[in-house]
VMD Tcl script that builds the backbone (N, CA, C; Angstrom):
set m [mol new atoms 441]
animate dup $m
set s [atomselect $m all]
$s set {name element resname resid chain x y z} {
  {N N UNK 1 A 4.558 2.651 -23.273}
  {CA C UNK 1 A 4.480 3.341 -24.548}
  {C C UNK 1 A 3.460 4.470 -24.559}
  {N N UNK 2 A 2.465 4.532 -23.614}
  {CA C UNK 2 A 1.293 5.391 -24.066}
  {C C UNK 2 A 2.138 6.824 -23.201}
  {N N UNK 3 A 2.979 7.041 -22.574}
  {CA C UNK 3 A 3.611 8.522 -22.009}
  {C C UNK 3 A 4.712 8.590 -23.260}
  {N N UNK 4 A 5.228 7.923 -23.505}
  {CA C UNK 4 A 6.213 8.715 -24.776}
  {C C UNK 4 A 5.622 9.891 -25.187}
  {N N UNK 5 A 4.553 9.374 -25.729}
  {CA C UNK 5 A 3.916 10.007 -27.389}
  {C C UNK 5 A 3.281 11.483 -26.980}
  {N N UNK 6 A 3.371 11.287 -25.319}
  {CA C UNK 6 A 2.736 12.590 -25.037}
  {C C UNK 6 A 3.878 14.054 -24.072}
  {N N UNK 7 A 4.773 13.344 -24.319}
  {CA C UNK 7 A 6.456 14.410 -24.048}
  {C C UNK 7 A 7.160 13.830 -24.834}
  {N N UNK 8 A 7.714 14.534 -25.557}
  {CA C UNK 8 A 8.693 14.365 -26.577}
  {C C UNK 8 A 9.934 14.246 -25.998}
  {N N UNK 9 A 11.090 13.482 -26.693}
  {CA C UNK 9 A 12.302 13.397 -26.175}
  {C C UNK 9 A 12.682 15.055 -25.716}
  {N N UNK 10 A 12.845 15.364 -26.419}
  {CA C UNK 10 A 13.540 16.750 -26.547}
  {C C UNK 10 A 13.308 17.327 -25.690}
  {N N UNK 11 A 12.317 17.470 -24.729}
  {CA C UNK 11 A 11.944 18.565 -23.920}
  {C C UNK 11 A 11.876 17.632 -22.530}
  {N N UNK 12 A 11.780 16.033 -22.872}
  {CA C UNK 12 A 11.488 15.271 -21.765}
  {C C UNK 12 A 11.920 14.139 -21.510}
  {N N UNK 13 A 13.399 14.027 -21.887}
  {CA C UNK 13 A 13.817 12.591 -22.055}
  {C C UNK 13 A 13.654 11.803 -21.143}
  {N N UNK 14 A 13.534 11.847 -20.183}
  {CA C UNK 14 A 12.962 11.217 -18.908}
  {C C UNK 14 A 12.236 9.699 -19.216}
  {N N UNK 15 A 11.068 10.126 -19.721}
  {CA C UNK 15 A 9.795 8.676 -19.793}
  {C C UNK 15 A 10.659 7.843 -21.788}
  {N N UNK 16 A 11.816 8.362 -22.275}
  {CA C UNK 16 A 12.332 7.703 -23.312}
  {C C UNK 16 A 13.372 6.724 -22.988}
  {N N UNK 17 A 13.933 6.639 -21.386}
  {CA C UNK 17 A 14.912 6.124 -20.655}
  {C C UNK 17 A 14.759 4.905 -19.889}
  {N N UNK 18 A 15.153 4.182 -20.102}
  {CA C UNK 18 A 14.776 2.486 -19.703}
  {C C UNK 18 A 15.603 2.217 -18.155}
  {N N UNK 19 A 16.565 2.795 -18.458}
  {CA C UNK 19 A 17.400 3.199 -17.397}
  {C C UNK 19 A 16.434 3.689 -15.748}
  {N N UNK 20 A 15.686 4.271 -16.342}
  {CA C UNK 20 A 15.235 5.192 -15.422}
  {C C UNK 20 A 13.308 4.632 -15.037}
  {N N UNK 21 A 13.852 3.409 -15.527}
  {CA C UNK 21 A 11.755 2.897 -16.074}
  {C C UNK 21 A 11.270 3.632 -16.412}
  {N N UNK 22 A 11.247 4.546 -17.801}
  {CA C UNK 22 A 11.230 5.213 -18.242}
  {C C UNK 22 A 10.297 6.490 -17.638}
  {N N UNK 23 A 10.339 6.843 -16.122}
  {CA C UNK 23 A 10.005 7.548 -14.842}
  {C C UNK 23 A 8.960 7.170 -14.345}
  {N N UNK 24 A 8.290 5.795 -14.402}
  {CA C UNK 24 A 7.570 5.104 -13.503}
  {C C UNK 24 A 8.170 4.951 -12.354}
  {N N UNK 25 A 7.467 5.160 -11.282}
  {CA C UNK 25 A 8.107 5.092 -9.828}
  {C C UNK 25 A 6.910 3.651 -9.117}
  {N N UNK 26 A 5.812 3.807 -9.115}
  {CA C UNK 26 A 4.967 3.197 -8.572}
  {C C UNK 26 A 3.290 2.674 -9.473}
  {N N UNK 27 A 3.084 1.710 -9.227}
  {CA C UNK 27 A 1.593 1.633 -9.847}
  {C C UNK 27 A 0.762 1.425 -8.566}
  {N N UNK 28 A -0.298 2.121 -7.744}
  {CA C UNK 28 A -0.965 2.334 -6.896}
  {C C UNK 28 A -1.972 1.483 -7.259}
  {N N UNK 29 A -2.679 0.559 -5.863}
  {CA C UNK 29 A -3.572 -0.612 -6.095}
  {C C UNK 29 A -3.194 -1.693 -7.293}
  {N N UNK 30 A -2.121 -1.983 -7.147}
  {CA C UNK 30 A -1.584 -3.037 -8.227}
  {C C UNK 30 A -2.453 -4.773 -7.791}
  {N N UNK 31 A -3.316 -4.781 -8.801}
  {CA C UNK 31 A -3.719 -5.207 -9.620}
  {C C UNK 31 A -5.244 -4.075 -10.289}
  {N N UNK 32 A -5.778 -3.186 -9.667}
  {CA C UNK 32 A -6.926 -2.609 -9.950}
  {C C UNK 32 A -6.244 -2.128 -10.906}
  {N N UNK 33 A -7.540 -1.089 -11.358}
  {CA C UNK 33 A -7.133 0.300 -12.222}
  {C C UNK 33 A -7.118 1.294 -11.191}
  {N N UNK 34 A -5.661 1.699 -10.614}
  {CA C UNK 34 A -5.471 2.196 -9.545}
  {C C UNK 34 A -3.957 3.681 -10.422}
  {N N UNK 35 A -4.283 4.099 -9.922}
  {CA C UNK 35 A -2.999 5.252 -11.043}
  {C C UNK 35 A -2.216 5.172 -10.866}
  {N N UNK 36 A -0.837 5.762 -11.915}
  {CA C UNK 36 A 0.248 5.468 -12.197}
  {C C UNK 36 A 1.003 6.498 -11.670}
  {N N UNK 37 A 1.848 6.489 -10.615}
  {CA C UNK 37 A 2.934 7.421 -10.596}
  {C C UNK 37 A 4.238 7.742 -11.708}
  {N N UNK 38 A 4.646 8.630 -12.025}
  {CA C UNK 38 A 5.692 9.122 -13.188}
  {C C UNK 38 A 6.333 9.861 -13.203}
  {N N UNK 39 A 7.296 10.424 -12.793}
  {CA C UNK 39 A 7.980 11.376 -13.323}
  {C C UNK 39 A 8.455 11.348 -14.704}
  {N N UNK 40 A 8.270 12.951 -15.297}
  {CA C UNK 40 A 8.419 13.007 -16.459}
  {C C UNK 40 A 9.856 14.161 -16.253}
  {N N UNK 41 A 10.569 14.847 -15.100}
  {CA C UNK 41 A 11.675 15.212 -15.532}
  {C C UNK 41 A 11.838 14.454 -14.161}
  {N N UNK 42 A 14.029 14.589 -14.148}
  {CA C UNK 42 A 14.592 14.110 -12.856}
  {C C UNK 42 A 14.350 14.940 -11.999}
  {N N UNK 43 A 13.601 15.821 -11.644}
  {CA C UNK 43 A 13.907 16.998 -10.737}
  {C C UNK 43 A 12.604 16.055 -9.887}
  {N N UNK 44 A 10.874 16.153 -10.941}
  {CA C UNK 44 A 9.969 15.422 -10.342}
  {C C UNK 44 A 10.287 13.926 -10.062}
  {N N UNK 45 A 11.024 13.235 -11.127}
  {CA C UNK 45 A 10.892 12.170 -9.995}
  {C C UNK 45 A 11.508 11.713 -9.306}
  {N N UNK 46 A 12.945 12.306 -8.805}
  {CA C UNK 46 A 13.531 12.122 -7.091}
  {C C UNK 46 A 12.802 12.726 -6.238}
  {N N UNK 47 A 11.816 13.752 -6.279}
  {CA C UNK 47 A 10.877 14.348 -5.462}
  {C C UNK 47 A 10.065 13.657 -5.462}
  {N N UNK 48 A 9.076 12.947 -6.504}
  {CA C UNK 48 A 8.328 11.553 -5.899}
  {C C UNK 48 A 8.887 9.990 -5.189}
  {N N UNK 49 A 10.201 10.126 -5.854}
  {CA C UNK 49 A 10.666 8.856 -4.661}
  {C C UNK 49 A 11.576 9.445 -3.616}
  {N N UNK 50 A 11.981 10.288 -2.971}
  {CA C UNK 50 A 11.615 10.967 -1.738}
  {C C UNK 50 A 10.695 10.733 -1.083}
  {N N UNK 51 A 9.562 11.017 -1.564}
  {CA C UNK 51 A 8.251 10.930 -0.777}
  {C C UNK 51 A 7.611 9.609 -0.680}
  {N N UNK 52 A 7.746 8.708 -1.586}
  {CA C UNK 52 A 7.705 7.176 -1.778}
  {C C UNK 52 A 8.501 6.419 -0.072}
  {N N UNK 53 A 9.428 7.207 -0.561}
  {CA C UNK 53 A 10.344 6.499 0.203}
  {C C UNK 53 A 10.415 6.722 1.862}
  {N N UNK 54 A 9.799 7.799 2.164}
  {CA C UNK 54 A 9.697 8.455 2.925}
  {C C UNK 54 A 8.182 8.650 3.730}
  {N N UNK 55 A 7.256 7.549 3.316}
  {CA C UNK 55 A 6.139 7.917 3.113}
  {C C UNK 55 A 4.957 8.988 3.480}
  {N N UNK 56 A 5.626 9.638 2.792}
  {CA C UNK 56 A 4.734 11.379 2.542}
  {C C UNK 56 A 3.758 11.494 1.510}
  {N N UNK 57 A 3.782 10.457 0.893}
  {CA C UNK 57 A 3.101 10.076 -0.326}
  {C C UNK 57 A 1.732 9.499 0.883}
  {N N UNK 58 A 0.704 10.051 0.333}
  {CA C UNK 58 A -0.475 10.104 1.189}
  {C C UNK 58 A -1.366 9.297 0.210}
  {N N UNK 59 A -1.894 8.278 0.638}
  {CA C UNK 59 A -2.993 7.457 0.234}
  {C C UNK 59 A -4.252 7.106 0.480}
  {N N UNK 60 A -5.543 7.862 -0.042}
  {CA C UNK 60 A -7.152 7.717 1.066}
  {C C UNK 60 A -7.719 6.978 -0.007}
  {N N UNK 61 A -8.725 6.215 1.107}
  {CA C UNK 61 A -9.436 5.379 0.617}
  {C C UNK 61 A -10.994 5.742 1.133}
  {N N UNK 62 A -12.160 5.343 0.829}
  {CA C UNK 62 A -13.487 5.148 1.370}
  {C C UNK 62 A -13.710 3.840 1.374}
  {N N UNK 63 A -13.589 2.815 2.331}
  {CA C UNK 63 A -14.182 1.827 2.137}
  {C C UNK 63 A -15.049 1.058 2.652}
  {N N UNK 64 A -16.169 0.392 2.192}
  {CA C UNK 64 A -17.839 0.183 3.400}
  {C C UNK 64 A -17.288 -1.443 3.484}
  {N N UNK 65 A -18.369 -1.935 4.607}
  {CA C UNK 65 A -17.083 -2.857 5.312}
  {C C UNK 65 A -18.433 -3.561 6.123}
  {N N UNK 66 A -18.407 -4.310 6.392}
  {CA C UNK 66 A -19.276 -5.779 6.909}
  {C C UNK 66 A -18.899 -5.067 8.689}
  {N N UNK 67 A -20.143 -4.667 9.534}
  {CA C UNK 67 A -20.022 -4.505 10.576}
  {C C UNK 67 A -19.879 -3.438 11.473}
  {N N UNK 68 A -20.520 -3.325 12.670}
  {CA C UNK 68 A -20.161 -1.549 13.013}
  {C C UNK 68 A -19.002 -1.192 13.736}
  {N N UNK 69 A -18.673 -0.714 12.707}
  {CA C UNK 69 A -16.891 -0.345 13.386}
  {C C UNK 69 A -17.132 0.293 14.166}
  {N N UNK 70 A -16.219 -0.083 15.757}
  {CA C UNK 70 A -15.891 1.175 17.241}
  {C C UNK 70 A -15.681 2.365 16.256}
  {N N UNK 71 A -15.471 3.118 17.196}
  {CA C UNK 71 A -14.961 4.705 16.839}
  {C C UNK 71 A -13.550 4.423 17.609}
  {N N UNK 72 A -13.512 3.385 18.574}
  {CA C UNK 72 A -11.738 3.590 19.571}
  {C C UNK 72 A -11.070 2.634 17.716}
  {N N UNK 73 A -11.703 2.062 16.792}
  {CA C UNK 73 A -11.000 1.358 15.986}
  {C C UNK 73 A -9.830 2.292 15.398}
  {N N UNK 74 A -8.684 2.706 15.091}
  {CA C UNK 74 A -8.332 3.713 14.497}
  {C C UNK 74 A -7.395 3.756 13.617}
  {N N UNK 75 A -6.502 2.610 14.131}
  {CA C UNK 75 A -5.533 2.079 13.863}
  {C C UNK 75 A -4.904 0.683 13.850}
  {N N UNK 76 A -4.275 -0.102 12.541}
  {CA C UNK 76 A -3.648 -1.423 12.432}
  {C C UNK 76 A -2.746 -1.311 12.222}
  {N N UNK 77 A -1.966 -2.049 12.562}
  {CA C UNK 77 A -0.235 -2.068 12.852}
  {C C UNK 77 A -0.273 -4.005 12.569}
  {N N UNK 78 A -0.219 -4.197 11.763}
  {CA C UNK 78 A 0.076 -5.680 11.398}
  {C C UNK 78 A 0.508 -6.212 10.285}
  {N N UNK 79 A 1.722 -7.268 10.621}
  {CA C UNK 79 A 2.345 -7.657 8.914}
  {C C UNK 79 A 1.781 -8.523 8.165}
  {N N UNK 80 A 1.889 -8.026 7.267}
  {CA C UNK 80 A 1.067 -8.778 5.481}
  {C C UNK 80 A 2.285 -9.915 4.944}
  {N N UNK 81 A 2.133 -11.078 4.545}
  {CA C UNK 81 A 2.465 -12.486 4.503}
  {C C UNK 81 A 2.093 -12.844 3.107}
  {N N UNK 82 A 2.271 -13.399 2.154}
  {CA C UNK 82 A 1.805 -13.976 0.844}
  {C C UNK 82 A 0.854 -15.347 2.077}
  {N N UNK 83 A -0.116 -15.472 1.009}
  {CA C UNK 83 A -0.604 -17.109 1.804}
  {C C UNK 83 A -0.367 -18.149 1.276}
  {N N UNK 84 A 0.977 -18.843 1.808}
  {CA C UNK 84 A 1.178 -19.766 1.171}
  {C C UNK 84 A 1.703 -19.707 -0.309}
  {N N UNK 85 A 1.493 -20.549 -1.309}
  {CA C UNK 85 A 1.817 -20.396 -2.866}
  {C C UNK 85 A 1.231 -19.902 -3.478}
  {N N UNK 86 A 0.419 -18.949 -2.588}
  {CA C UNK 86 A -0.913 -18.461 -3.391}
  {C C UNK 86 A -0.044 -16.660 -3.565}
  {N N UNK 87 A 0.388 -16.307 -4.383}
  {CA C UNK 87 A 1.095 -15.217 -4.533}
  {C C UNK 87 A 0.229 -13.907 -4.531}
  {N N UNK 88 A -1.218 -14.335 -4.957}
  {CA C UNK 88 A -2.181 -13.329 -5.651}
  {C C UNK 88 A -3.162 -12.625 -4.235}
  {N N UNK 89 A -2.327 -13.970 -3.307}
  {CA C UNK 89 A -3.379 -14.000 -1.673}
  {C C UNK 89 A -2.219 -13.230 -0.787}
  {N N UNK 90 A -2.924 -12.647 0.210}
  {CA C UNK 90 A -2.449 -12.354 1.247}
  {C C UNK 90 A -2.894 -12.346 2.776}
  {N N UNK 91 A -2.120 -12.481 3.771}
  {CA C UNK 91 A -2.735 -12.680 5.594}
  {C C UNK 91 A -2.300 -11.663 6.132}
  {N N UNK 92 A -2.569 -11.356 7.500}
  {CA C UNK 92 A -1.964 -11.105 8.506}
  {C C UNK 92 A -1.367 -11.474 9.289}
  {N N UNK 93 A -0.226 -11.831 9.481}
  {CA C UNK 93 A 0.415 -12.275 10.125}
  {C C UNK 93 A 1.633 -11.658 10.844}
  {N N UNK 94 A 2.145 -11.186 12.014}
  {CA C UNK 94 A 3.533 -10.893 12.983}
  {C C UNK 94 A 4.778 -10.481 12.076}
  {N N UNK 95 A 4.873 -12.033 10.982}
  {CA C UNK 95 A 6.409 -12.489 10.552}
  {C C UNK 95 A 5.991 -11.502 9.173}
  {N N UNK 96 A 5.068 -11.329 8.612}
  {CA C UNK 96 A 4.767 -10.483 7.498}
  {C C UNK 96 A 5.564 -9.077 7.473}
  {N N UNK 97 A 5.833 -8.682 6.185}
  {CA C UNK 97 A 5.741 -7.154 6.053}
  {C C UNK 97 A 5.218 -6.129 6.574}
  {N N UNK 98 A 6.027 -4.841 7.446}
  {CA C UNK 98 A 5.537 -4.155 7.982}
  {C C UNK 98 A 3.892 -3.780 7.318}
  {N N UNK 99 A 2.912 -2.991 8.076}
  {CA C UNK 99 A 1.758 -2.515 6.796}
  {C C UNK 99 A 0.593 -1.838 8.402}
  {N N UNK 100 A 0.921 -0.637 7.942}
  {CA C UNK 100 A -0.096 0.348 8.803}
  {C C UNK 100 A -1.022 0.716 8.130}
  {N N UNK 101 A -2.145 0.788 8.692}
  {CA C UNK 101 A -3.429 1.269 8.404}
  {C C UNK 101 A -4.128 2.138 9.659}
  {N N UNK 102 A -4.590 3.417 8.916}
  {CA C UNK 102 A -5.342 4.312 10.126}
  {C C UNK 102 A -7.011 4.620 9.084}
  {N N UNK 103 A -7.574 4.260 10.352}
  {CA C UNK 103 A -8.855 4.375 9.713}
  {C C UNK 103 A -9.891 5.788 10.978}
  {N N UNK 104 A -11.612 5.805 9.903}
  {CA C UNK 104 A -12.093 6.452 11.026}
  {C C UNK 104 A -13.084 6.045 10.226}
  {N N UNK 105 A -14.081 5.947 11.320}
  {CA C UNK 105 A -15.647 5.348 10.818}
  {C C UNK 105 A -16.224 6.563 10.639}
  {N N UNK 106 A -16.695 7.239 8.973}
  {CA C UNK 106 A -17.217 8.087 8.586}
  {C C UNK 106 A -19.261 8.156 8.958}
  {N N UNK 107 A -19.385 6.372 8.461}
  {CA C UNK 107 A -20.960 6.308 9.136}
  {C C UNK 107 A -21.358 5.513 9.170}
  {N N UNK 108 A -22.587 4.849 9.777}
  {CA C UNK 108 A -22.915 3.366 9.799}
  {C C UNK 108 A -23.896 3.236 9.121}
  {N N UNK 109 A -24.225 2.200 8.791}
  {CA C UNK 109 A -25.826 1.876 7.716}
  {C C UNK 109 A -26.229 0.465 8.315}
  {N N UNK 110 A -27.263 0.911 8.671}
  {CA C UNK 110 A -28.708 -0.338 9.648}
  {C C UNK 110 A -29.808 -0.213 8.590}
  {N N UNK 111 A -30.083 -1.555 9.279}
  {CA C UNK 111 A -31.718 -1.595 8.460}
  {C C UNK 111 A -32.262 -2.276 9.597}
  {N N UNK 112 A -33.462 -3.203 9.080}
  {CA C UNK 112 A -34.437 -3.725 9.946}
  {C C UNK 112 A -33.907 -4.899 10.908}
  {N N UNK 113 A -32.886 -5.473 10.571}
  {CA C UNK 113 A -31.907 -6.607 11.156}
  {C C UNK 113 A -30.452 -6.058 11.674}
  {N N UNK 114 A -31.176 -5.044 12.590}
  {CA C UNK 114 A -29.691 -4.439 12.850}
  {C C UNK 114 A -27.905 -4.678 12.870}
  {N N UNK 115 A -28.329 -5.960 13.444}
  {CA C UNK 115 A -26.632 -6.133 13.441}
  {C C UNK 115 A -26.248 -7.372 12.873}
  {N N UNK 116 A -27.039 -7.591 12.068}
  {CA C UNK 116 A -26.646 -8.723 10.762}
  {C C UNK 116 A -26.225 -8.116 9.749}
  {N N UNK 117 A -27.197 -7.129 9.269}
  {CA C UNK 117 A -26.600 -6.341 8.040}
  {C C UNK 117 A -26.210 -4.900 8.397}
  {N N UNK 118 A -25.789 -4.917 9.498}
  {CA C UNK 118 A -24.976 -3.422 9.622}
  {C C UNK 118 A -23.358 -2.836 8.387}
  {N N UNK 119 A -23.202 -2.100 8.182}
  {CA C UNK 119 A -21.846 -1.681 7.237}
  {C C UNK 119 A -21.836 -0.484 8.184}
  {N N UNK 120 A -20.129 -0.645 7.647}
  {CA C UNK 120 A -19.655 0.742 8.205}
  {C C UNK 120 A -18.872 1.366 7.498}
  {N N UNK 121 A -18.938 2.578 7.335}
  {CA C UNK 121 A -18.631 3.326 6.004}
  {C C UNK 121 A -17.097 4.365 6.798}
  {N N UNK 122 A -15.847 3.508 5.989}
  {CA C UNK 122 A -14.367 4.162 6.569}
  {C C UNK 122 A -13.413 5.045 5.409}
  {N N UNK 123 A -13.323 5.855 6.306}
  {CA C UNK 123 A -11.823 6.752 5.544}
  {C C UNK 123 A -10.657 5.987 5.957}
  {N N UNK 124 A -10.017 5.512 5.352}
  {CA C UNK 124 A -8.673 5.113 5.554}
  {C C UNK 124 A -7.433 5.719 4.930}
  {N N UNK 125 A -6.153 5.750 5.173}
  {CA C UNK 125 A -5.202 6.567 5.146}
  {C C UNK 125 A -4.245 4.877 5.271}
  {N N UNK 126 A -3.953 4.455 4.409}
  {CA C UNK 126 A -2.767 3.947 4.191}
  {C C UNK 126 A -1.288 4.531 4.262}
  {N N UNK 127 A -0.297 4.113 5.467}
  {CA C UNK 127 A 0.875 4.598 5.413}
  {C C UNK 127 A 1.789 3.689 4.559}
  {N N UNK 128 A 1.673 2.303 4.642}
  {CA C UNK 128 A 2.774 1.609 3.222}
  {C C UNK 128 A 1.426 1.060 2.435}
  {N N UNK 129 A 2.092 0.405 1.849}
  {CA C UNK 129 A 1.355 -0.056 0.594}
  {C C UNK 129 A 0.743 -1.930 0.158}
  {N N UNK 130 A 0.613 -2.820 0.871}
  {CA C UNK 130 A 1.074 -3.552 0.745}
  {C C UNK 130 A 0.079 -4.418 -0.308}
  {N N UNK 131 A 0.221 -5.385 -0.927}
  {CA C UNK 131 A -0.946 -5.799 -1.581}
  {C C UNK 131 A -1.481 -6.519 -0.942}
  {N N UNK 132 A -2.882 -6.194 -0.843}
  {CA C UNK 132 A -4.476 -6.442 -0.530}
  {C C UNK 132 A -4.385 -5.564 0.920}
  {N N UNK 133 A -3.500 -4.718 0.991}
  {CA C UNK 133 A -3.239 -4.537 2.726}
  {C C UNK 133 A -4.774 -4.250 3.627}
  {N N UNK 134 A -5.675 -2.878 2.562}
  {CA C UNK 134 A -6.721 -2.789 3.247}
  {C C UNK 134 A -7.450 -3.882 3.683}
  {N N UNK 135 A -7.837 -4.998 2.661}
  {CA C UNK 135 A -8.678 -5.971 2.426}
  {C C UNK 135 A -8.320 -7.089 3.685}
  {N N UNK 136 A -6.893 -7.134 4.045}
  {CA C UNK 136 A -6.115 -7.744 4.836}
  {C C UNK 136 A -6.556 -7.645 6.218}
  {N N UNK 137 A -6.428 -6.133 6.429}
  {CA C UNK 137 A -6.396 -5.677 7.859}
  {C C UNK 137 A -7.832 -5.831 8.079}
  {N N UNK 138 A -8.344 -5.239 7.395}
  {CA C UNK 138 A -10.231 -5.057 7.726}
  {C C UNK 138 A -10.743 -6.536 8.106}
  {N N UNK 139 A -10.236 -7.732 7.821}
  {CA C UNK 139 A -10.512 -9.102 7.415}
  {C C UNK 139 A -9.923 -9.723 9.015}
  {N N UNK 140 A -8.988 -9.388 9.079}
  {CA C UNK 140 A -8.491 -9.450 10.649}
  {C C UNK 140 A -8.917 -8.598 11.975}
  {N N UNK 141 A -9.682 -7.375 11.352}
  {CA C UNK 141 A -10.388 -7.036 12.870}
  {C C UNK 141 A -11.394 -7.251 12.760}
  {N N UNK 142 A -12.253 -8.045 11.863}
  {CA C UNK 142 A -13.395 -8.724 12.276}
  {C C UNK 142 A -14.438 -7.881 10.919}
  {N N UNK 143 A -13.771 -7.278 10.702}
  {CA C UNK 143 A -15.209 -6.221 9.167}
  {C C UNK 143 A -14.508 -6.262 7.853}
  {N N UNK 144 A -14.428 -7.271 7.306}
  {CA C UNK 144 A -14.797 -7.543 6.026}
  {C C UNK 144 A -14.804 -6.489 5.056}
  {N N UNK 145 A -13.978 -6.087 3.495}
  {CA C UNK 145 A -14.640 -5.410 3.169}
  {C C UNK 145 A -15.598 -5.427 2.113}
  {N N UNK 146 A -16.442 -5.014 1.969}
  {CA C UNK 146 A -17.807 -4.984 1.031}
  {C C UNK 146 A -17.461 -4.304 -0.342}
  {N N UNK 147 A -16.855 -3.149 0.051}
  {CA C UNK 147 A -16.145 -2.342 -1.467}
  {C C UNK 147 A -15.460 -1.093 -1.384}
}
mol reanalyze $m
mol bondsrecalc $m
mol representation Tube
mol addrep $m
């Protein structure tokens, strides 16, 4: 309801169409407050699910992370699994959903206990989407993420 009120039928019937989820295509980081994809005419949103679909739709993240990430780290290629009945959880696992992740260690942070409390501070580039995927992958090569 809150895109109606801000295109009018008339000029935008698009987001008035149920048919069409009324041009919601995607909600990004579903469960966060993560943004809403929309098309508000058909022209934009077969051009966003094109790119959805296609994944051209580019996704970055910053995320600091329990441990000093290699620099050879760069890339995860591993499938995402519900855990169990736990719907809200997710693993890594083979039999899982495809789910790529390319990362690069932007910087590290030491203190006086070097490699107890080391973080490592990553750009990541999500190619699908999967839920918890970052949290997933980072958790399986050994760095945790912090936030």
């Amino acid at each position: 309801n809150f895109v109606q009120p801000l295109f009018p039928a008339s000029h935008f019937p698009l987001p008035h169409w149920s048919i069409f989820d009324h041009g919601f295509l995607h909600r990004l980081d579903v469960p966060s407050s993560g943004l809403v994809l929309c098309g508000i005419t058909m022209e934009g949103y077969y051009s966003l699910r094109l790119q959805l679909n296609t994944y051209r739709l580019e996704r970055e993240y910053l995320v600091l992370c329990l441990g000093p990430v290699p620099p050879a780290l760069r890339k995860i290629e591993l499938g995402i699994a519900s855990a169990g009945d736990a719907k809200n959880k997710s693993i890594g696992h083979e039999l899982g959903r495809r789910a790529e992740t390319h990362m690069q260690a932007t910087a590290h942070l030491w203190d006086d206990d070097l490699l107890r409390n080391a973080r490592s501070c990553l750009a990541i580039k999500i190619r699908t989407g999967r839920r918890h995927q970052i949290r997933t992958h980072m958790v399986h090569c050994g760095h945790p993420t912090v936030c």
